[in-house]
VOLO-558253 format. One line per field, with one value per residue: residue number from 1; chain; x, y, z of N, C-alpha, C, O in turn. Coordinates in steps of 0.1 Angstrom, whole numbers, always signed. Each point is the difference from the previous one (the first is absolute). Example, Ala and Ser with C-alpha at 12.3 -4.5 7.8 and 13.67 -1.06 7.14 Angstrom:
2
n = 1 / 2;
chain = A / A;
nx = +132 / -14;
ny = -57 / +11;
nz = +78 / -14;
cax = -9 / +9;
cay = +12 / +11;
caz = +0 / +0;
cx = +9 / -8;
cy = +12 / +11;
cz = +0 / +8;
ox = +10 / +5;
oy = +0 / +11;
oz = +7 / +1;
***
This chain:
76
n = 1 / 2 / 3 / 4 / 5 / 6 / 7 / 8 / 9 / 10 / 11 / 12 / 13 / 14 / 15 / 16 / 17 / 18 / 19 / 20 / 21 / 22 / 23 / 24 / 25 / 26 / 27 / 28 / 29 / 30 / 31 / 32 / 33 / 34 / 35 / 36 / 37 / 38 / 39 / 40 / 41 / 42 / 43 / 44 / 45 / 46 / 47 / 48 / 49 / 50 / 51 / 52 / 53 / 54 / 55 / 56 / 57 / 58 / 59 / 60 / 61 / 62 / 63 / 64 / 65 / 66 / 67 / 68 / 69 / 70 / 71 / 72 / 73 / 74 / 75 / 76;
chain = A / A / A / A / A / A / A / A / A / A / A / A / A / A / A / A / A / A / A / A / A / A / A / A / A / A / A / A / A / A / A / A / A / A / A / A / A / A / A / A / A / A / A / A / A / A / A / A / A / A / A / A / A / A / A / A / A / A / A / A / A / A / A / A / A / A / A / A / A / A / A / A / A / A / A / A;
nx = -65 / +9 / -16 / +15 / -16 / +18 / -17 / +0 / -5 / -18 / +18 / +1 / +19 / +3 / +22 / +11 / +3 / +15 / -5 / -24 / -11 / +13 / -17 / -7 / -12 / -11 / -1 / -10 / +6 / -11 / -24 / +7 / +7 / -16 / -6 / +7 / -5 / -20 / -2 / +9 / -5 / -25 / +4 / +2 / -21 / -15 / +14 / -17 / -16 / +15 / -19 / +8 / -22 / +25 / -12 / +11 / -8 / -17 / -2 / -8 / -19 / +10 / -12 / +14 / -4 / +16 / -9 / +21 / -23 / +13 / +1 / +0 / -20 / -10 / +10 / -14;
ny = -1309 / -11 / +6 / -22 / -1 / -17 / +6 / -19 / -12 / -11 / -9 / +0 / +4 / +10 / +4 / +9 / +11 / +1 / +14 / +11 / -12 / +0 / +17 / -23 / +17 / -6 / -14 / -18 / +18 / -6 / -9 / -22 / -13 / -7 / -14 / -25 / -4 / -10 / -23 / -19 / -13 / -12 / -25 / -10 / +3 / -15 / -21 / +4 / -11 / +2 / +2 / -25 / +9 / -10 / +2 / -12 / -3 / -10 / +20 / +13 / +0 / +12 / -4 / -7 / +24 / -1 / +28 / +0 / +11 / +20 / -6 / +4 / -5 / -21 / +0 / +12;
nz = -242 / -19 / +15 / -3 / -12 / +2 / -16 / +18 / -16 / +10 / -11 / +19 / +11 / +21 / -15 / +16 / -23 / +18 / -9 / +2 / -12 / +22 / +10 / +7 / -9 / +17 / -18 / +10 / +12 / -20 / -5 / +7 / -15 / -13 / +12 / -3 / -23 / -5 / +13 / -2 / -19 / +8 / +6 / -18 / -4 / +13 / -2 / -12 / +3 / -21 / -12 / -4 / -13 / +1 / -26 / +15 / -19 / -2 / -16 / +14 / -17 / -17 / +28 / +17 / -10 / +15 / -9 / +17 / +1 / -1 / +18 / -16 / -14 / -10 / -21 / -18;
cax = +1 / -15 / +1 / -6 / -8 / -4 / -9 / +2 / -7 / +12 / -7 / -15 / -2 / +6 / +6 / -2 / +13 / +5 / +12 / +2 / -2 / +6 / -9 / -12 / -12 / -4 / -12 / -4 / -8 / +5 / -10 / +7 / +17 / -4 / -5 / +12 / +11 / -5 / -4 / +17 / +1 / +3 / +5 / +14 / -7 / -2 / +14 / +7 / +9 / -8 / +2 / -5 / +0 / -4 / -6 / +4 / -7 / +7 / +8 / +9 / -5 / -2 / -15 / -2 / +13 / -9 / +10 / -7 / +13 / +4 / -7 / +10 / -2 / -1 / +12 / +7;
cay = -14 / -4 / -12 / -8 / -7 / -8 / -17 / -10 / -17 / -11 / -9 / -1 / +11 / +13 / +9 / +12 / +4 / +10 / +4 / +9 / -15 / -13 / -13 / +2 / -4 / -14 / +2 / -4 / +6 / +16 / +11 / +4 / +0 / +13 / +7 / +2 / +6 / +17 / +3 / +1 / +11 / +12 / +7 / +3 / +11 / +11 / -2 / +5 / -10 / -6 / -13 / -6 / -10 / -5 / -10 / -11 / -6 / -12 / -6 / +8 / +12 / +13 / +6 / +19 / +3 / +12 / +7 / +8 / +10 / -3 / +17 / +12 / +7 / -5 / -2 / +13;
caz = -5 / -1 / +1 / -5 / +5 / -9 / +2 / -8 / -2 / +9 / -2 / +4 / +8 / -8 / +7 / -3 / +9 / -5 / +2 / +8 / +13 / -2 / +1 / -8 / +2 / -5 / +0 / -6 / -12 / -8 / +3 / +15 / -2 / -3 / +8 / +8 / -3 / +0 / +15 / -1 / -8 / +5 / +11 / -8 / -8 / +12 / +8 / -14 / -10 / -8 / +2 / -10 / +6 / -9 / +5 / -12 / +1 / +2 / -8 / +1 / -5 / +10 / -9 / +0 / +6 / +5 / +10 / +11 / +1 / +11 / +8 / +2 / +9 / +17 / +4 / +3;
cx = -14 / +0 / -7 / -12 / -7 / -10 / +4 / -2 / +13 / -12 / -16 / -5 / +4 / +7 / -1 / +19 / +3 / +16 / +9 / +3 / +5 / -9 / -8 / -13 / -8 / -18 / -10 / -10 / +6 / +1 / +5 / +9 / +1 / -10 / +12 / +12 / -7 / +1 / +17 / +2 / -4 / +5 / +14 / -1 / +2 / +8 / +9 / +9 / -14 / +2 / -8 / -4 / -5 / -7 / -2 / -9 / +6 / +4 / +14 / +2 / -3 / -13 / -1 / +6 / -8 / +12 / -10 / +16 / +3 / -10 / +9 / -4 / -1 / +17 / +9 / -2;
cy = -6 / -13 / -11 / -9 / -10 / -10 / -7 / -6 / -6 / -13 / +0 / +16 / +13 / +6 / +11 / +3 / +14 / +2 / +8 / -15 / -13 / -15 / +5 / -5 / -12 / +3 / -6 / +2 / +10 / +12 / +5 / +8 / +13 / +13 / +9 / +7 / +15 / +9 / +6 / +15 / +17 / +3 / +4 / +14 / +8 / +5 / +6 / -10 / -1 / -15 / -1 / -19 / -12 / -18 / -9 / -13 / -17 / -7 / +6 / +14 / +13 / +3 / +13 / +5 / +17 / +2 / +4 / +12 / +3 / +12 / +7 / +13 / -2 / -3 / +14 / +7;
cz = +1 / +8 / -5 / +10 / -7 / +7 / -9 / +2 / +9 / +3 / +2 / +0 / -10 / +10 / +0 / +5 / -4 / +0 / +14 / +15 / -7 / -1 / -12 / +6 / -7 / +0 / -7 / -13 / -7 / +8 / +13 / +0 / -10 / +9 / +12 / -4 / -2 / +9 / +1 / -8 / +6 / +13 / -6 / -1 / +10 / +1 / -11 / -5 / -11 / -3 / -14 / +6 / -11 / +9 / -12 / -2 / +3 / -11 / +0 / -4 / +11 / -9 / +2 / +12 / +5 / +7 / +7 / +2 / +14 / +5 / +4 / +12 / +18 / +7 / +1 / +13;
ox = -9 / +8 / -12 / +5 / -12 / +4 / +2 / +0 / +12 / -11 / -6 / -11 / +0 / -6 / -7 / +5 / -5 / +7 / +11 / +6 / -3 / +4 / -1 / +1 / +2 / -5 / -1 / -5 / +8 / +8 / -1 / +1 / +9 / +1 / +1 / +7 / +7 / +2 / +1 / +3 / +7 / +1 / +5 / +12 / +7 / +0 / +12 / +12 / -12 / +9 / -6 / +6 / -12 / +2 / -6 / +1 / +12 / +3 / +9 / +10 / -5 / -2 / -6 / +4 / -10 / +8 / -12 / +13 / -4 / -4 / +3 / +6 / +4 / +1 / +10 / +6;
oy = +2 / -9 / +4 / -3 / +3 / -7 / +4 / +1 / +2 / +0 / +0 / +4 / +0 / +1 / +2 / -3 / +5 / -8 / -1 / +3 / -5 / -12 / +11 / -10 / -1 / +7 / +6 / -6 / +7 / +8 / +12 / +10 / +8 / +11 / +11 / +5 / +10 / +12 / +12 / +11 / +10 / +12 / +8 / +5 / +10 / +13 / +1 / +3 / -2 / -7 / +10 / -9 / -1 / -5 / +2 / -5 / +0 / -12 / -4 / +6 / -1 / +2 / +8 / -7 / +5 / -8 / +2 / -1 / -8 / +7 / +0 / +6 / +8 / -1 / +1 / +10;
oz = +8 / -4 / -1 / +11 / -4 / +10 / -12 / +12 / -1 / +5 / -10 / -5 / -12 / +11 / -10 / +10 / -10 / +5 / +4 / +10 / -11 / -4 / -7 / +7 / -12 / +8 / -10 / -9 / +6 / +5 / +2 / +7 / +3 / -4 / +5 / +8 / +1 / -1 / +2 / +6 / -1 / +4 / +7 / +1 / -1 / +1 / +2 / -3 / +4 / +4 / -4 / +6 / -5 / +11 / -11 / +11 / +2 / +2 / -7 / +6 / +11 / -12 / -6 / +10 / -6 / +6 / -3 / +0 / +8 / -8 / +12 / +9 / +9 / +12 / +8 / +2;
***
């Protein structure tokens, strides 16, 4: 199963959420919040879960979207 990791625009700030976690992360910057869901995606990886990480702009538009696959090898 692939899991989801979305940034999004929240009022001032940016979230970062997933699917795999009930909360979400908060962040004033893109660039944070994107840095943070990379950071999420490959601890996902280690752990062999894949992941897709979309990131949406503040009109509401997906600007772009990157899989990270799982490591299979570090979990067999």
């Amino acid at each position: 199963m692939t899991r989801i990791i979305a940034v999004k625009p929240v009022g001032e700030g940016w979230s970062v959420q997933a699917d795999a976690f009930d909360s979400e992360m908060m962040f004033l910057s893109g660039a944070k919040a994107e840095a943070a869901a990379r950071r999420l995606a490959k601890t996902l990886a280690r752990n062999g879960e894949s992941s897709e990480i979309h990131i949406f702009l503040r009109d509401g538009a997906l600007a772009g979207q990157f899989a990270v696959r799982a490591n299979l090898a570090l979990t067999g």
